[in-house]
HTML snippet that shows the backbone in 3Dmol.js (N, CA, C, O; Angstrom):
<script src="https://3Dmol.org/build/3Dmol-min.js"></script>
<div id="view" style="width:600px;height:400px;position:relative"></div>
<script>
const pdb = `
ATOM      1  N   UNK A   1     -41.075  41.586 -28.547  1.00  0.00           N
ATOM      2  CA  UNK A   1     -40.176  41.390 -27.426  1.00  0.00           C
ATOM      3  C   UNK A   1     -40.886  41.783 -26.130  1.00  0.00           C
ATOM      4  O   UNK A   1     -41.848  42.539 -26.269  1.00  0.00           O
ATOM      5  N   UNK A   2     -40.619  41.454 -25.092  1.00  0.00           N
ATOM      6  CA  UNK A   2     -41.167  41.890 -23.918  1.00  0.00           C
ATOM      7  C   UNK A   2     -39.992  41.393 -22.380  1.00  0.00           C
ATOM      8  O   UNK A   2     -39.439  40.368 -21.983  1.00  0.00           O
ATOM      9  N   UNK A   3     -40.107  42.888 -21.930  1.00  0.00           N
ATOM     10  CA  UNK A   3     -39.709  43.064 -20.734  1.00  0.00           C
ATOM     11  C   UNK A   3     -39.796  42.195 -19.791  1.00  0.00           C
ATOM     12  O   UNK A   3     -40.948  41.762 -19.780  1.00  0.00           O
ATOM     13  N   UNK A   4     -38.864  41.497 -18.620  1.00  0.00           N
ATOM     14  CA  UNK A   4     -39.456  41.401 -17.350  1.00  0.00           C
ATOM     15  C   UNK A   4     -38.160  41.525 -16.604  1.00  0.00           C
ATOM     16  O   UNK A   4     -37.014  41.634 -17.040  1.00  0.00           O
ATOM     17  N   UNK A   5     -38.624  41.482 -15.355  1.00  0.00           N
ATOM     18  CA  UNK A   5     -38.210  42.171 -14.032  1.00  0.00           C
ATOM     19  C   UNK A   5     -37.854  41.391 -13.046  1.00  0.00           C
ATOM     20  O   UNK A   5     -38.646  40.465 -12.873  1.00  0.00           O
ATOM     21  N   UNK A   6     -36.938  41.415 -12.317  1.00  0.00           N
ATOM     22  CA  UNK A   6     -37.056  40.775 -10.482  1.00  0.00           C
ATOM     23  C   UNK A   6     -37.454  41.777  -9.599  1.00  0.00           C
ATOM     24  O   UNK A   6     -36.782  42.660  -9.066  1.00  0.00           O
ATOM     25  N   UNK A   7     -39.043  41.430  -9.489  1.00  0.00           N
ATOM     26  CA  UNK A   7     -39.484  42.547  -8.380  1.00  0.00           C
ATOM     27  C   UNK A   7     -38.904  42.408  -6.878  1.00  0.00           C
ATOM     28  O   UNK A   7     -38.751  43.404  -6.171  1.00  0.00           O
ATOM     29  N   UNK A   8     -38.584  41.064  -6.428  1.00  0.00           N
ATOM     30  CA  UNK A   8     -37.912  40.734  -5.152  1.00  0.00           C
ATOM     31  C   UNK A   8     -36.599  41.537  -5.260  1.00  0.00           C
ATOM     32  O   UNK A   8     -36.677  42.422  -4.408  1.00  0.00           O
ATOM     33  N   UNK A   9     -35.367  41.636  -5.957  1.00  0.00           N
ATOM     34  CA  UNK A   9     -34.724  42.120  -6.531  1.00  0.00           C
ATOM     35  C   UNK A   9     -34.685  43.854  -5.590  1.00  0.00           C
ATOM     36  O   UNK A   9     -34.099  44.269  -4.590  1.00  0.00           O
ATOM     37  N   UNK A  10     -35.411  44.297  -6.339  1.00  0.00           N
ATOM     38  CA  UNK A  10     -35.728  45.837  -6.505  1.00  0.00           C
ATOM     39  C   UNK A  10     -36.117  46.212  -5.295  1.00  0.00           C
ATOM     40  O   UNK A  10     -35.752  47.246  -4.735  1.00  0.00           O
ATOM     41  N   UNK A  11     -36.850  45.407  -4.863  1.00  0.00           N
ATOM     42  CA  UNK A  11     -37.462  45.655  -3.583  1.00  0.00           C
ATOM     43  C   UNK A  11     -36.499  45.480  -2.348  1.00  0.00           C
ATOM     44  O   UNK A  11     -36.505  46.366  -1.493  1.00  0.00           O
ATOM     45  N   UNK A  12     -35.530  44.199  -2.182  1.00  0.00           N
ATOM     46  CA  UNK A  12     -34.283  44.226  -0.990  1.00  0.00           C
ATOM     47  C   UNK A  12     -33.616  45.671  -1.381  1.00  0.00           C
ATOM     48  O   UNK A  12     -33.508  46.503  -0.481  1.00  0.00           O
ATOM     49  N   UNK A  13     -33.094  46.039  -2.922  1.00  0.00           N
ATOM     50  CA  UNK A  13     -32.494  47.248  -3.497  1.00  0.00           C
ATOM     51  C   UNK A  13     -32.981  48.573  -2.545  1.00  0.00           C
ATOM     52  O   UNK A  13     -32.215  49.333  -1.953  1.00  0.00           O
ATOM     53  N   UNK A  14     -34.201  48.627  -2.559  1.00  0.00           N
ATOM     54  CA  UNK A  14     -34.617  49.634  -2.103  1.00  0.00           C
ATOM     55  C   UNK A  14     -34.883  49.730  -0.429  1.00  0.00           C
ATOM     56  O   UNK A  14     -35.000  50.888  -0.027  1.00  0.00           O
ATOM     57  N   UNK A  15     -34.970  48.896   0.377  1.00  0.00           N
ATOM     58  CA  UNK A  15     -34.959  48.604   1.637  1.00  0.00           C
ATOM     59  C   UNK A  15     -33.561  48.426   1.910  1.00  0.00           C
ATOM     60  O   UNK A  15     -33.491  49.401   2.658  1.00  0.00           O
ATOM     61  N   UNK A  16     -32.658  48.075   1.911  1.00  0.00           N
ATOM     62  CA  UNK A  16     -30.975  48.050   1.792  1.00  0.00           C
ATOM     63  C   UNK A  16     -30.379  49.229   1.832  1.00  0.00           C
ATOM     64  O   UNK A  16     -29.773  49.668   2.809  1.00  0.00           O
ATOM     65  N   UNK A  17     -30.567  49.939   0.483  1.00  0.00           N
ATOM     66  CA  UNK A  17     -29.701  50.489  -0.037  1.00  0.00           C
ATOM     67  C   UNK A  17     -30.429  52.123   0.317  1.00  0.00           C
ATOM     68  O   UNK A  17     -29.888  53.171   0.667  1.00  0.00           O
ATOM     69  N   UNK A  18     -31.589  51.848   0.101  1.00  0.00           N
ATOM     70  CA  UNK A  18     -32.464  53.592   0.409  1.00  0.00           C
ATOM     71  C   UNK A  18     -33.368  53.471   1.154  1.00  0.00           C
ATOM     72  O   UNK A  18     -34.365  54.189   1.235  1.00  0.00           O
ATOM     73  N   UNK A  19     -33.039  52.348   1.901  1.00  0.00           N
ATOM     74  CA  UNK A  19     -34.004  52.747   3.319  1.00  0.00           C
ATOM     75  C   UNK A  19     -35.412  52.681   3.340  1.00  0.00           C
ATOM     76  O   UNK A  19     -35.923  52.951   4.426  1.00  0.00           O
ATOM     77  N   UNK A  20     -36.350  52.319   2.185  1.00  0.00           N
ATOM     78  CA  UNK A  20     -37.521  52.817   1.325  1.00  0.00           C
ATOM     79  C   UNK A  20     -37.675  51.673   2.219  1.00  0.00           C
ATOM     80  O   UNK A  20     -36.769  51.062   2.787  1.00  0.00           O
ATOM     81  N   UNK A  21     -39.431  51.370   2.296  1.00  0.00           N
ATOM     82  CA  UNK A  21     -39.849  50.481   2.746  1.00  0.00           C
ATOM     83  C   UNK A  21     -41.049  50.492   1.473  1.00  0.00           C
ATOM     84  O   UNK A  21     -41.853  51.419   1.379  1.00  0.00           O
ATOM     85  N   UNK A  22     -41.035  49.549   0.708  1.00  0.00           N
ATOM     86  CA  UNK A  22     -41.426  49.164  -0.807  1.00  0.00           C
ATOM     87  C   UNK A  22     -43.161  49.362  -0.822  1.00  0.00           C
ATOM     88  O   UNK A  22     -43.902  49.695  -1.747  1.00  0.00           O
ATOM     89  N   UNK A  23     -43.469  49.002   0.639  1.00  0.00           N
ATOM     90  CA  UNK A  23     -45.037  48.738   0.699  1.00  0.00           C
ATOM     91  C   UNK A  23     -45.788  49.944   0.829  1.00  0.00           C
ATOM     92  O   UNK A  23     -47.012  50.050   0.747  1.00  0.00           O
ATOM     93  N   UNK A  24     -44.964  50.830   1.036  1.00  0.00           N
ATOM     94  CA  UNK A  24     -45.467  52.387   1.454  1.00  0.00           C
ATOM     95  C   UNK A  24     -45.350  53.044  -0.008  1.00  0.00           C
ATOM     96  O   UNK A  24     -45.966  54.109  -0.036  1.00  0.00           O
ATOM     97  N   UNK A  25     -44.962  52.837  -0.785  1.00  0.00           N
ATOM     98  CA  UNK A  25     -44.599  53.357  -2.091  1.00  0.00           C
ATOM     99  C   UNK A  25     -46.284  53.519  -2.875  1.00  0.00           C
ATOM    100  O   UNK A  25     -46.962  52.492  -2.892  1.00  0.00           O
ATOM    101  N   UNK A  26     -46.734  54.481  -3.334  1.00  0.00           N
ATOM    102  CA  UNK A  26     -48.127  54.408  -3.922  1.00  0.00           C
ATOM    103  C   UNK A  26     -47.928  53.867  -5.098  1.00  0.00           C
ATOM    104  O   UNK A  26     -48.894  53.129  -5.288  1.00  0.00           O
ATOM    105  N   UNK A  27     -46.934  53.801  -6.350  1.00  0.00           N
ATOM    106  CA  UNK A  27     -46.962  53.125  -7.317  1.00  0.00           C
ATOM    107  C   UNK A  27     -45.344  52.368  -7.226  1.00  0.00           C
ATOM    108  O   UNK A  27     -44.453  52.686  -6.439  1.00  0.00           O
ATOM    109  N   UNK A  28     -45.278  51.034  -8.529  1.00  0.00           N
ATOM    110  CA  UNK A  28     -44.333  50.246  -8.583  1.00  0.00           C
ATOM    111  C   UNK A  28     -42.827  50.758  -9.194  1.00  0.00           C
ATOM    112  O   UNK A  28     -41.713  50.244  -9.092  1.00  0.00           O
ATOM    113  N   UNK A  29     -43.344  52.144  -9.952  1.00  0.00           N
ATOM    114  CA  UNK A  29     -41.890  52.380 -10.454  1.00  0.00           C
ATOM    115  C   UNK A  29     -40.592  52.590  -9.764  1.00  0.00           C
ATOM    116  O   UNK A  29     -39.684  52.114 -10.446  1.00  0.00           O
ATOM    117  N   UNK A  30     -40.188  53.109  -8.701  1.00  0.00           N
ATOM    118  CA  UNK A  30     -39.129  52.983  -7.757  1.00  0.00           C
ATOM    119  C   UNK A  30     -38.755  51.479  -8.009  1.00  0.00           C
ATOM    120  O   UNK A  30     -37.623  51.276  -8.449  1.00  0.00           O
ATOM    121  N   UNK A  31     -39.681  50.261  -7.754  1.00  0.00           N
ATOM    122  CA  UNK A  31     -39.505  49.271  -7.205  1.00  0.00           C
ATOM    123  C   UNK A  31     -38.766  48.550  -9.100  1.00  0.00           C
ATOM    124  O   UNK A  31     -37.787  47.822  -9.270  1.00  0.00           O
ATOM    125  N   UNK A  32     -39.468  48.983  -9.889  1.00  0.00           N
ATOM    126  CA  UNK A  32     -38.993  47.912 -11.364  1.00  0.00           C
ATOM    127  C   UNK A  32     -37.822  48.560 -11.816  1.00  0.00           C
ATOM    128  O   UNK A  32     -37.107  47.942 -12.605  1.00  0.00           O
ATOM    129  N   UNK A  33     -37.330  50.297 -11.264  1.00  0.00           N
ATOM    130  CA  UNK A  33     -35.910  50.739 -11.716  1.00  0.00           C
ATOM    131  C   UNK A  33     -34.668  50.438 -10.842  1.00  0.00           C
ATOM    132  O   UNK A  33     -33.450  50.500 -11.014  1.00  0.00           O
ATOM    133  N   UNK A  34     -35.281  50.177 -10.093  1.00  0.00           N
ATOM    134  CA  UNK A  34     -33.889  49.335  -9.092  1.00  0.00           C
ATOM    135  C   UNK A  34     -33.767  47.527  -9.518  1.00  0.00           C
ATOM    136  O   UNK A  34     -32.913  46.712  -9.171  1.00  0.00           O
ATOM    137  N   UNK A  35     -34.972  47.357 -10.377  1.00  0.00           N
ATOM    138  CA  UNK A  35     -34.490  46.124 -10.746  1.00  0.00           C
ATOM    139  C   UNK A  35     -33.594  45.315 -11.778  1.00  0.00           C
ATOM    140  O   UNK A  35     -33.186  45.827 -12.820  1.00  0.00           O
ATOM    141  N   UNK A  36     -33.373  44.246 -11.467  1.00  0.00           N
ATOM    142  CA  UNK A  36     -33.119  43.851 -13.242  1.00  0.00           C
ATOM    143  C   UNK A  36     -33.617  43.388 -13.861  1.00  0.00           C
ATOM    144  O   UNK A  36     -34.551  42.637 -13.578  1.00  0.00           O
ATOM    145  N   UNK A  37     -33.169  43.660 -15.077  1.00  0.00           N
ATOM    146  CA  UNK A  37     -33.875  43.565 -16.155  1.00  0.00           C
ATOM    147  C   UNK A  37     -33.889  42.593 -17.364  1.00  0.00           C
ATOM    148  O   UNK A  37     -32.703  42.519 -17.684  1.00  0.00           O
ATOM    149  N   UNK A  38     -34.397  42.040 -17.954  1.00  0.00           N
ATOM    150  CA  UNK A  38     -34.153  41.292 -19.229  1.00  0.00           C
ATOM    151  C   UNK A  38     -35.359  41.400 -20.513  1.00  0.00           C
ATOM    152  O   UNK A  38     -36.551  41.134 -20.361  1.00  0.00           O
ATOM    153  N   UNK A  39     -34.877  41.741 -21.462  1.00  0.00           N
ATOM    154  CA  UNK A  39     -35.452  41.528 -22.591  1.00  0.00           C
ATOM    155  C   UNK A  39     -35.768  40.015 -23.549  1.00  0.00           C
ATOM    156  O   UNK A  39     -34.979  39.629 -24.412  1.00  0.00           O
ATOM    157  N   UNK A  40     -36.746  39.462 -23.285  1.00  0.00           N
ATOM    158  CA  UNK A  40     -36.897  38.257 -24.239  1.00  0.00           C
ATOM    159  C   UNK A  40     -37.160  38.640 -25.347  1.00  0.00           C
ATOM    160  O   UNK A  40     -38.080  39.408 -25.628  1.00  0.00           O
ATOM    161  N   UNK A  41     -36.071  37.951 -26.407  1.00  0.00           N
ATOM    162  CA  UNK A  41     -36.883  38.589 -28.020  1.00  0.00           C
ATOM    163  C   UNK A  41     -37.846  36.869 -28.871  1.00  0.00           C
ATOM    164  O   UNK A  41     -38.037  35.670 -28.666  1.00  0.00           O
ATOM    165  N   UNK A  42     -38.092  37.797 -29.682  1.00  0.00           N
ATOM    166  CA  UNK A  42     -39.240  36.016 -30.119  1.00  0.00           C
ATOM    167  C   UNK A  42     -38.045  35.175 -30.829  1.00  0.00           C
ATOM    168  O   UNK A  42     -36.906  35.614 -30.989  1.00  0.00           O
ATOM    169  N   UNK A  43     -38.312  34.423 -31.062  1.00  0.00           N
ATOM    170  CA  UNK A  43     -37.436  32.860 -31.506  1.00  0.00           C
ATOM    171  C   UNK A  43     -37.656  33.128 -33.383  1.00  0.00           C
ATOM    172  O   UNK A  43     -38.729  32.999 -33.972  1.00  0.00           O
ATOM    173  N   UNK A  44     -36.380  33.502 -33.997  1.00  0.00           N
ATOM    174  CA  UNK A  44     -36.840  33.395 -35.357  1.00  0.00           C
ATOM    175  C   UNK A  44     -35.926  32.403 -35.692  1.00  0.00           C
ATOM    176  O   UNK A  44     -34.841  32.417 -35.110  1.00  0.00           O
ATOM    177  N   UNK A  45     -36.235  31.254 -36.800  1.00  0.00           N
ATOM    178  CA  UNK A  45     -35.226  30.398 -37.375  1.00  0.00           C
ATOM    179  C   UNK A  45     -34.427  31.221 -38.002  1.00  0.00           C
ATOM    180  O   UNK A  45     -34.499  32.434 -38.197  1.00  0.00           O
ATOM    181  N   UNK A  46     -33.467  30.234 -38.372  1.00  0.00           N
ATOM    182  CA  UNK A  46     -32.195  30.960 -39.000  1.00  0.00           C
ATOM    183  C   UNK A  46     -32.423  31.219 -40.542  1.00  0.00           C
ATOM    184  O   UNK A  46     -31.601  31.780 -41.267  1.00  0.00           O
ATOM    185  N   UNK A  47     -33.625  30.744 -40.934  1.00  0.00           N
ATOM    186  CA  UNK A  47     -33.937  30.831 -42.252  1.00  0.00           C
ATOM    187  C   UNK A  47     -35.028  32.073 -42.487  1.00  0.00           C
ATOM    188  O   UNK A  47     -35.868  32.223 -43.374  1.00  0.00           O
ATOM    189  N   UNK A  48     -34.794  32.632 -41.715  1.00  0.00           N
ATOM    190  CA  UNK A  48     -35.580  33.500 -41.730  1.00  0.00           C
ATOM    191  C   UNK A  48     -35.096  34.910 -41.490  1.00  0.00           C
ATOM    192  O   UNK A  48     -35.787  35.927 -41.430  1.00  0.00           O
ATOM    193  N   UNK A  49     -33.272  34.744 -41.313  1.00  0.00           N
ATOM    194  CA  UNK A  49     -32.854  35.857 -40.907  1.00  0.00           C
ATOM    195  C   UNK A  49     -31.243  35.844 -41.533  1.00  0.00           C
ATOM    196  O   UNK A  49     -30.356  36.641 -41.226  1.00  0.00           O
ATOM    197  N   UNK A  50     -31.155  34.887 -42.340  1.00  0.00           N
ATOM    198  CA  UNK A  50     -29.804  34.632 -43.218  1.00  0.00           C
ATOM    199  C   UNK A  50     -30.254  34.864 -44.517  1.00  0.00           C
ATOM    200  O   UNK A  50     -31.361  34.689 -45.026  1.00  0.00           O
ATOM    201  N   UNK A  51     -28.924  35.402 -45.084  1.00  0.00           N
ATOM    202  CA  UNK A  51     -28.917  35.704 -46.672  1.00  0.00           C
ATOM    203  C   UNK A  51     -27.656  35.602 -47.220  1.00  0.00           C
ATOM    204  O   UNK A  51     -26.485  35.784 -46.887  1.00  0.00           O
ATOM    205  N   UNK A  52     -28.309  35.244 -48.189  1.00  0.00           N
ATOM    206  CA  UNK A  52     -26.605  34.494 -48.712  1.00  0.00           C
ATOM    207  C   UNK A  52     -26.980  35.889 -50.425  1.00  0.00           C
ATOM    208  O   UNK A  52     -28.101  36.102 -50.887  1.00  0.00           O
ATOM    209  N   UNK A  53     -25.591  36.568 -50.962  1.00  0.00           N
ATOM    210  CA  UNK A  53     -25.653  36.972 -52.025  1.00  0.00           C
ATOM    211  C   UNK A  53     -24.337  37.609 -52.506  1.00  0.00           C
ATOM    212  O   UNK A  53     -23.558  38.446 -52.050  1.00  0.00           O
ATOM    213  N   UNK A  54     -24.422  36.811 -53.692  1.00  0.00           N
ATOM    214  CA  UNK A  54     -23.074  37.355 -54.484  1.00  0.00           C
ATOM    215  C   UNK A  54     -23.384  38.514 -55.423  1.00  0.00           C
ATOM    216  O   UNK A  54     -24.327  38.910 -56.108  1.00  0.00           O
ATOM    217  N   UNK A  55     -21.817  38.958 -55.048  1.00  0.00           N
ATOM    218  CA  UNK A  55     -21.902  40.165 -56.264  1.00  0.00           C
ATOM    219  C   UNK A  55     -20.458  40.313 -57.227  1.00  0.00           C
ATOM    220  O   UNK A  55     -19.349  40.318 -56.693  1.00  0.00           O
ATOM    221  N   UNK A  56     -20.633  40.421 -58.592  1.00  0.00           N
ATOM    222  CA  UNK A  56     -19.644  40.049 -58.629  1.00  0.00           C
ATOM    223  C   UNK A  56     -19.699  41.673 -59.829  1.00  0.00           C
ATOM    224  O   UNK A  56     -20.499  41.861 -60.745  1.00  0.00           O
ATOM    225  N   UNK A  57     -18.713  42.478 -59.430  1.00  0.00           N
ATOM    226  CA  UNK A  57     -18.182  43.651 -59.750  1.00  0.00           C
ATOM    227  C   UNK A  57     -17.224  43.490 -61.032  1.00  0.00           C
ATOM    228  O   UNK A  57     -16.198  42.821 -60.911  1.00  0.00           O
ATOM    229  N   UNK A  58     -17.578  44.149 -62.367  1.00  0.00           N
ATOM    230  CA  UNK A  58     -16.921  43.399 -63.715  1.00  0.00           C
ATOM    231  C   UNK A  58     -16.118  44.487 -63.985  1.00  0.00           C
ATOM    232  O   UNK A  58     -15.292  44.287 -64.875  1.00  0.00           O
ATOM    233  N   UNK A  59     -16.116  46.167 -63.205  1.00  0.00           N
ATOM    234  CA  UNK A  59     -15.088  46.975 -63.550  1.00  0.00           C
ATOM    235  C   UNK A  59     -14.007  46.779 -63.078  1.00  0.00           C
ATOM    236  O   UNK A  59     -14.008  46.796 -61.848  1.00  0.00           O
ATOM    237  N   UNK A  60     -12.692  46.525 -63.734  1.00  0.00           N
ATOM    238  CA  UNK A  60     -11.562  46.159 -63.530  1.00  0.00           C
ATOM    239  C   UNK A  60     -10.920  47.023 -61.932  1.00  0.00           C
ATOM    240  O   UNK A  60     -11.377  48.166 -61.960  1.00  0.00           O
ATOM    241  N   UNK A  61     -10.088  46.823 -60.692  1.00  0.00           N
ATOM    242  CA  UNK A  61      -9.763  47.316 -60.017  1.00  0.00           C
ATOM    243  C   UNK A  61      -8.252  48.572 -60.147  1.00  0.00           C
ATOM    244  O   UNK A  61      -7.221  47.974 -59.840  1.00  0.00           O
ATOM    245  N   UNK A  62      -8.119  49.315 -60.330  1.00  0.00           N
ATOM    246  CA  UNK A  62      -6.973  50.024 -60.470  1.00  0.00           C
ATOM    247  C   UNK A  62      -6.063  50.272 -59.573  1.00  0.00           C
ATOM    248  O   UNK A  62      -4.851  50.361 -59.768  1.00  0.00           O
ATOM    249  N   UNK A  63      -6.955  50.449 -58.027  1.00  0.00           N
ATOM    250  CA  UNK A  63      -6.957  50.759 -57.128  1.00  0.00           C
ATOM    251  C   UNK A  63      -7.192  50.004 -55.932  1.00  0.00           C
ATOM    252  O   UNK A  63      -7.873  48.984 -56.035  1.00  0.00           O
ATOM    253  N   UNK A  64      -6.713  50.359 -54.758  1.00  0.00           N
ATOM    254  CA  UNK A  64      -7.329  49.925 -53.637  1.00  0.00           C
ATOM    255  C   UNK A  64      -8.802  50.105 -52.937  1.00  0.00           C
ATOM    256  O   UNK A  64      -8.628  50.887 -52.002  1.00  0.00           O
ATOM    257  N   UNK A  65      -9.895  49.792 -52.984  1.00  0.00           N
ATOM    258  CA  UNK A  65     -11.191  50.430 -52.714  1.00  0.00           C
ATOM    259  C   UNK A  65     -11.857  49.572 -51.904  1.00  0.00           C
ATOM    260  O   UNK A  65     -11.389  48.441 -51.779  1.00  0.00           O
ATOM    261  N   UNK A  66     -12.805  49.852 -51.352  1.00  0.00           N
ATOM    262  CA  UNK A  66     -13.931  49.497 -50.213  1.00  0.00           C
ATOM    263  C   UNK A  66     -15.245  49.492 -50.864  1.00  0.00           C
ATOM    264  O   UNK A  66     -15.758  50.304 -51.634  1.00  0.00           O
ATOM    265  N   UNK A  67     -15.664  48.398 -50.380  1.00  0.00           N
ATOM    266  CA  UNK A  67     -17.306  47.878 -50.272  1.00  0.00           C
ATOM    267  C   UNK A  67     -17.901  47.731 -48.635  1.00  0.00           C
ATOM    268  O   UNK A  67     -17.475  47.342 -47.547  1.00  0.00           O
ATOM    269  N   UNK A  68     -19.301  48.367 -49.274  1.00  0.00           N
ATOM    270  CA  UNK A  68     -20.182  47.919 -47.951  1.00  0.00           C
ATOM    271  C   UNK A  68     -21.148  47.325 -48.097  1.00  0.00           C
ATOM    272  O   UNK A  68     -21.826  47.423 -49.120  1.00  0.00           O
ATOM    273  N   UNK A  69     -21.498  46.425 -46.924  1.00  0.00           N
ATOM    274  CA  UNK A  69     -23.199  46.032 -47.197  1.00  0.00           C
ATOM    275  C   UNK A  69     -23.689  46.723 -46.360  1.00  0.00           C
ATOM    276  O   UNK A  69     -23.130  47.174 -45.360  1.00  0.00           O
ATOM    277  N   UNK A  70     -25.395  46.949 -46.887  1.00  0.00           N
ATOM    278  CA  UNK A  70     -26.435  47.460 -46.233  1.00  0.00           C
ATOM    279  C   UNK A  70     -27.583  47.059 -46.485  1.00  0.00           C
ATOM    280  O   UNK A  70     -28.159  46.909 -47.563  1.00  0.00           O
ATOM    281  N   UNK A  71     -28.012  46.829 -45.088  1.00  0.00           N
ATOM    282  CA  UNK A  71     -29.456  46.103 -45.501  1.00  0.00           C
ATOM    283  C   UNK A  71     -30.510  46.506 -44.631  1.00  0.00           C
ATOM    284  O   UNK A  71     -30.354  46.992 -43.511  1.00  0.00           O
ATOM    285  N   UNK A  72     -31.823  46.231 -45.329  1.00  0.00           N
ATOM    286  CA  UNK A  72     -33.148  46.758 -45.009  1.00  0.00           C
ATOM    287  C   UNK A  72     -34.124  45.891 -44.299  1.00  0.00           C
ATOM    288  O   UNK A  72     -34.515  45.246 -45.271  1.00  0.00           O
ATOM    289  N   UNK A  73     -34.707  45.482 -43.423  1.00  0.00           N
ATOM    290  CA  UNK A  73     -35.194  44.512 -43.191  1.00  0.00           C
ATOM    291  C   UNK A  73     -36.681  44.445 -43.649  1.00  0.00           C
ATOM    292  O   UNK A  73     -37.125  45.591 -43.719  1.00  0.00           O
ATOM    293  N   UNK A  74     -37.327  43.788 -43.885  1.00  0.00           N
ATOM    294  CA  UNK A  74     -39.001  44.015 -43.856  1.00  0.00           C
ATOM    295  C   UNK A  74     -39.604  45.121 -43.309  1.00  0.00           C
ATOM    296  O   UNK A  74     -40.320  45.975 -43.833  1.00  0.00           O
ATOM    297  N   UNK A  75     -39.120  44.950 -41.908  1.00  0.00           N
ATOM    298  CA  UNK A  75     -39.777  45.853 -41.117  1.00  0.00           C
ATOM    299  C   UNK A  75     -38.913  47.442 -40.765  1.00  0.00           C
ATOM    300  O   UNK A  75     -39.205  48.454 -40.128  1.00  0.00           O
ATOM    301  N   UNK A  76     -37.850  47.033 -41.485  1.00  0.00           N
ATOM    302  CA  UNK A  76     -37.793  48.655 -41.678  1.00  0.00           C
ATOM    303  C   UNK A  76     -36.671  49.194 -41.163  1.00  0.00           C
ATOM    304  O   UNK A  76     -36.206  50.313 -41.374  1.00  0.00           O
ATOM    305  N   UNK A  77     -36.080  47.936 -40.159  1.00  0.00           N
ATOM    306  CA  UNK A  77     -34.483  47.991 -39.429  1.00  0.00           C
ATOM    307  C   UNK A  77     -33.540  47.873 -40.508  1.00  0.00           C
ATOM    308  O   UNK A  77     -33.687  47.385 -41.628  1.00  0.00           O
ATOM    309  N   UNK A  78     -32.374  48.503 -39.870  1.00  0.00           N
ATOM    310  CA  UNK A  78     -31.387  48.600 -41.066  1.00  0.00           C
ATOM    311  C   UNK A  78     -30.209  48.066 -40.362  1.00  0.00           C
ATOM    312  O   UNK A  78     -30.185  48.133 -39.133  1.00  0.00           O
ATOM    313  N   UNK A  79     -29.167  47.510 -41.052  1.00  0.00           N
ATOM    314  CA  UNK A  79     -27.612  47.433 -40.580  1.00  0.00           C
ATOM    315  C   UNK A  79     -27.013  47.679 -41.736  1.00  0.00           C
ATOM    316  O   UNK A  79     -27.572  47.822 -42.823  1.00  0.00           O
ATOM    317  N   UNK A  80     -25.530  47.746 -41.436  1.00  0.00           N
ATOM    318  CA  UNK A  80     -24.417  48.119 -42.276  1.00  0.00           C
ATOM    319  C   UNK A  80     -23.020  47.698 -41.701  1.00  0.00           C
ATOM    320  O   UNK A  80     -22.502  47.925 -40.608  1.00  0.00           O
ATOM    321  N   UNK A  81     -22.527  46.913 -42.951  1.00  0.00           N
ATOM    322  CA  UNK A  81     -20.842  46.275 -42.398  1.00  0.00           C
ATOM    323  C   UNK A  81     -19.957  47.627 -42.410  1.00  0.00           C
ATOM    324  O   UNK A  81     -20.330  48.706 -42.872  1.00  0.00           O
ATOM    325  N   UNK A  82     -18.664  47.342 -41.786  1.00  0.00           N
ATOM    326  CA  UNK A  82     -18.070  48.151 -41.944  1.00  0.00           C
ATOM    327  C   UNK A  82     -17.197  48.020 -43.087  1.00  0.00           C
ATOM    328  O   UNK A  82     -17.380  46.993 -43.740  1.00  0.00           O
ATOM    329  N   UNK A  83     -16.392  48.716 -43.447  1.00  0.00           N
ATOM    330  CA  UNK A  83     -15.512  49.122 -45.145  1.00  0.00           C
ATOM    331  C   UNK A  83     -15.293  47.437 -45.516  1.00  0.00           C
ATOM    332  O   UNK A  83     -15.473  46.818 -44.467  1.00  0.00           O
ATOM    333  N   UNK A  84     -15.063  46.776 -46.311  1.00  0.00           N
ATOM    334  CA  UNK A  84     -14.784  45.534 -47.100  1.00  0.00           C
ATOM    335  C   UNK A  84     -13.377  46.104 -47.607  1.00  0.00           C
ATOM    336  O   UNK A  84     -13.731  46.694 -48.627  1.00  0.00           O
ATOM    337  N   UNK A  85     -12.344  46.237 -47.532  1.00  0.00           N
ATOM    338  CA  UNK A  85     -11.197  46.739 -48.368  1.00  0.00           C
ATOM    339  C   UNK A  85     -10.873  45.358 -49.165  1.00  0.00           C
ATOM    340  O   UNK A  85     -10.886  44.247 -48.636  1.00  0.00           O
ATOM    341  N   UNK A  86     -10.534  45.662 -50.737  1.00  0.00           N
ATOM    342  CA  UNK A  86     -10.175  45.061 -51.818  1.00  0.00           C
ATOM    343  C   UNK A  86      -9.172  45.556 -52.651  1.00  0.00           C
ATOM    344  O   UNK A  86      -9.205  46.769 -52.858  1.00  0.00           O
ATOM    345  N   UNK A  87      -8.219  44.850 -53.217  1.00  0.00           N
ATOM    346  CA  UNK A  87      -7.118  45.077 -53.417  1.00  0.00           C
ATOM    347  C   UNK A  87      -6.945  44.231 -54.861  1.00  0.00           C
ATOM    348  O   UNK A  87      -7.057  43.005 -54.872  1.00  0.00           O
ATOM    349  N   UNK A  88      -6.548  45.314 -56.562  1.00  0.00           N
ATOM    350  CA  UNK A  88      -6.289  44.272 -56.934  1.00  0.00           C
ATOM    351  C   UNK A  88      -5.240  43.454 -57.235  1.00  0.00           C
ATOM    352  O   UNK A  88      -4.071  43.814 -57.103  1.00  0.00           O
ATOM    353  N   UNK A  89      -5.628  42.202 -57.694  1.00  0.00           N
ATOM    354  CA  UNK A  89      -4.791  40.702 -57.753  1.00  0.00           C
ATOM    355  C   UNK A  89      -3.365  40.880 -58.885  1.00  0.00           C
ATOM    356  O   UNK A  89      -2.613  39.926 -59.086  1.00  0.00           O
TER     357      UNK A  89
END
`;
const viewer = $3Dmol.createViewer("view");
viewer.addModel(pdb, "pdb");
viewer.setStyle({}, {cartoon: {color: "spectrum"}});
viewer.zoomTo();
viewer.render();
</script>
């Protein structure tokens, strides 16, 4: 993924709003935290980030109970649904 910025942005921000005059500044950070911001992430197909899987649970239900999913990615990221409540039929 990678960052970018409106340095024009940051720079009216800071002449406007704090008076700063941007060119006098010895480095850019003042100028890229008054800016905005966007994150581009890379382009993955959808086949590459969908999963399809059944499960099919053979102990009878007695009760009302909850399932979760959780998953691991390759690289090491994780998510988790919240409660699945099941009820039996």
């Amino acid at each position: 993924s990678r960052i970018v910025w409106h340095r024009q942005f940051g720079e009216n921000i800071l002449r406007e709003h704090g008076k700063i005059d941007p060119d006098s500044l010895p480095r850019l950070d003042p100028i890229y935290f008054a800016s905005h911001k966007a994150k581009i992430h890379l382009v993955v197909p959808e086949e590459k980030y969908v999963a399809i899987q059944d499960y099919l649970d053979e102990s009878p239900l007695e009760k009302e109970c909850a399932y979760r999913v959780r998953v691991t990615q390759r690289n090491g990221q994780m998510a988790w649904s919240s409660p699945i409540w099941v009820s039996p039929s």
